[in-house]
Residue frames as qw, qx, qy, qz and C-alpha x, y, z in Angstrom:
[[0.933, 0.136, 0.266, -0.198, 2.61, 110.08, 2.10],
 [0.250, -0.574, 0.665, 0.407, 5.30, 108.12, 1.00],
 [0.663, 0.476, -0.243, -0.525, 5.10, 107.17, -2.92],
 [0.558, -0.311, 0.760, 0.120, 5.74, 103.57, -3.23],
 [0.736, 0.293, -0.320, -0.520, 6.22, 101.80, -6.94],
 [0.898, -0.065, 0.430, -0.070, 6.19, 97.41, -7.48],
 [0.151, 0.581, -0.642, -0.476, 8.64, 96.00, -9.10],
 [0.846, 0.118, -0.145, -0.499, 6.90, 93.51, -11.80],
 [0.439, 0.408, -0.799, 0.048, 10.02, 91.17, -11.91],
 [0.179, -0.238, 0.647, -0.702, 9.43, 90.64, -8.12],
 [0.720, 0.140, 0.247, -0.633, 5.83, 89.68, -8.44],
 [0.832, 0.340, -0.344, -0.271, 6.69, 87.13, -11.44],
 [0.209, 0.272, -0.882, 0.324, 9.23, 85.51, -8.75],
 [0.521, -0.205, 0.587, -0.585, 6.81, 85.18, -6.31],
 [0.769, 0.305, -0.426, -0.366, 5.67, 82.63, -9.04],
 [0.479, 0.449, -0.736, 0.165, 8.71, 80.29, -7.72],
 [0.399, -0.458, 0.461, -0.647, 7.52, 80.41, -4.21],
 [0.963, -0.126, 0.189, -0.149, 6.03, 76.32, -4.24],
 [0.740, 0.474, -0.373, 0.299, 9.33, 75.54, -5.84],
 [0.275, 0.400, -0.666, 0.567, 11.29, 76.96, -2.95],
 [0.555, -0.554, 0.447, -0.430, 9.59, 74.99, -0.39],
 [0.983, -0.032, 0.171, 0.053, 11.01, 71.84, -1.69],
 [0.119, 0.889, -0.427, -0.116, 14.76, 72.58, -1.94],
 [0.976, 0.173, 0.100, 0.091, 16.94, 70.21, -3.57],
 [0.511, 0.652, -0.302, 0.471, 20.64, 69.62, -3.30],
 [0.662, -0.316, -0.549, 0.400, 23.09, 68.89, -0.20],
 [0.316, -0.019, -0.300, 0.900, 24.40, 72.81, 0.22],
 [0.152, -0.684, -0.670, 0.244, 21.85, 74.53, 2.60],
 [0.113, -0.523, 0.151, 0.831, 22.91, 78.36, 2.00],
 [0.102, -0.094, -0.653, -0.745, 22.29, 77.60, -2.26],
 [0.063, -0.341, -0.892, -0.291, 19.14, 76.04, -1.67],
 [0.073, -0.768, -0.424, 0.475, 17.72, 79.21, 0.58],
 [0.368, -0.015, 0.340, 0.865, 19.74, 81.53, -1.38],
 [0.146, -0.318, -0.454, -0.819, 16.46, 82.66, -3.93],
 [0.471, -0.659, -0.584, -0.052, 13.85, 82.69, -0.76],
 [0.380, -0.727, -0.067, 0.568, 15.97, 85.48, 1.34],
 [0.155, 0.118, 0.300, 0.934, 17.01, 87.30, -1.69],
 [0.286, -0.621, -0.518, -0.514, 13.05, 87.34, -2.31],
 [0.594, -0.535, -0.531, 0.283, 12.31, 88.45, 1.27],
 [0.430, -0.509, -0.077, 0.741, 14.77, 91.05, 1.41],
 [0.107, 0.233, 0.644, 0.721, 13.55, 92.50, -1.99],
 [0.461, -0.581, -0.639, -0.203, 9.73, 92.33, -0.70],
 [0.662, -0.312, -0.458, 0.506, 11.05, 93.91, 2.44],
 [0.349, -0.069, 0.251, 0.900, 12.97, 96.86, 0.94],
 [0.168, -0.323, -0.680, -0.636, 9.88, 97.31, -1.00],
 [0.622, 0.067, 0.495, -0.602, 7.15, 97.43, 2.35],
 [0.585, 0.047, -0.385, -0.712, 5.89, 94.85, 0.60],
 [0.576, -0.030, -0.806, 0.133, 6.47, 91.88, 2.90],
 [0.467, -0.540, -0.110, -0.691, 3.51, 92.07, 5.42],
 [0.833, -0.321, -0.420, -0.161, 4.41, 89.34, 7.80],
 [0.295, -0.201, -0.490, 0.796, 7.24, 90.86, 10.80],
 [0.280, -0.569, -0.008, -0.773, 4.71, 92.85, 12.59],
 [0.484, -0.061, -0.768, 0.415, 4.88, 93.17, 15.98],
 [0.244, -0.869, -0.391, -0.178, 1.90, 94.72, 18.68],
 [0.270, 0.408, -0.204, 0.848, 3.01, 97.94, 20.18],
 [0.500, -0.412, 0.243, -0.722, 0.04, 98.15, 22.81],
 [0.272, -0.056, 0.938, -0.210, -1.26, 94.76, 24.94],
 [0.064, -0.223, -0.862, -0.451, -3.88, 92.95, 23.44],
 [0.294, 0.388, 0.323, -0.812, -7.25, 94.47, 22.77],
 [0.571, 0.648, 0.500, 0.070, -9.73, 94.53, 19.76],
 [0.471, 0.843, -0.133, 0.223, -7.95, 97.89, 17.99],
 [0.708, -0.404, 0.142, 0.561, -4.13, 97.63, 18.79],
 [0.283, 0.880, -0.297, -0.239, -1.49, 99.69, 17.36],
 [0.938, -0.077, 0.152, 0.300, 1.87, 97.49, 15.63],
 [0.198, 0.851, -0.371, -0.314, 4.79, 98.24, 13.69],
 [0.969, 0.233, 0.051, 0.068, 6.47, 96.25, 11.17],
 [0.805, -0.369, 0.113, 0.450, 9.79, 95.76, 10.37],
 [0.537, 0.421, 0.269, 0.680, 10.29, 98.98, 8.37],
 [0.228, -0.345, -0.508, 0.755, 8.78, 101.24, 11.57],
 [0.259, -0.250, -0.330, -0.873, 5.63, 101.92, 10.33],
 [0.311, 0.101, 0.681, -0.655, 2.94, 102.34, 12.73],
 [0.352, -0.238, -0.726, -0.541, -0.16, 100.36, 11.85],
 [0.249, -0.041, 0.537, -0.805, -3.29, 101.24, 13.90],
 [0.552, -0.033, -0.706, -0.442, -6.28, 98.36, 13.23],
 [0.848, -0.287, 0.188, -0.404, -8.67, 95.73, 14.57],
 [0.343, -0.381, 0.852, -0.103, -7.01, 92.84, 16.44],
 [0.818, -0.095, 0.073, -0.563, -8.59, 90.25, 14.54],
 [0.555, 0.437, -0.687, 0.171, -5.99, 87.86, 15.65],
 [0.146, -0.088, 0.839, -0.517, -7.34, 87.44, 19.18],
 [0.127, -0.311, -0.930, 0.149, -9.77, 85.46, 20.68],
 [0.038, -0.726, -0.472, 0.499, -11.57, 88.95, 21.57],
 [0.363, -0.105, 0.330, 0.865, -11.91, 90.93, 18.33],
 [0.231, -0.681, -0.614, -0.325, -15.25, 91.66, 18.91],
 [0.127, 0.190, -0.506, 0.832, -14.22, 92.95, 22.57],
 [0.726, -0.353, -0.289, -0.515, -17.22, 91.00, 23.75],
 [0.777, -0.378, -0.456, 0.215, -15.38, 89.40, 26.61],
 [0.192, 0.269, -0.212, 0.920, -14.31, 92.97, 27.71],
 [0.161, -0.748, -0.641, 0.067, -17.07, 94.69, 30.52]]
């Protein structure tokens, strides 16, 4: 098992997060700048849960892996069938 710790700073950015969807100012690079630092921080960290990608075809329990190649083995409950009531 791999020991993972949080870094608090990190968590008190995430604070900023409505701030950086209204960027202000003409240069486009500054105004992302503190949203892909955060990201890549979160990332580094496993803590950024949202690149995951399915590793089997769609079903009710799939397997995935995110973008740090960890296998994640769960219920689909992104399809339409996550019940696996339209399965016979």
């Amino acid at each position: 098992m791999v020991e993972r710790s949080v870094n608090i700073e990190d968590i008190l950015e995430s604070k900023k997060i409505p701030e950086w969807g209204k960027p202000k100012g003409k240069d486009m690079f500054k105004r992302i700048t503190p949203i892909v630092y955060y990201t890549a921080r979160q990332t580094s960290q496993d803590m950024w849960l949202y690149n995951r990608r399915l590793l089997t075809g769609v079903g009710t329990e799939v397997l995935a892996m995110d973008d740090s190649k960890n296998i994640i083995y769960g219920i689909n409950f992104a399809s339409a069938d996550y019940l696996g009531l339209a399965q016979s």
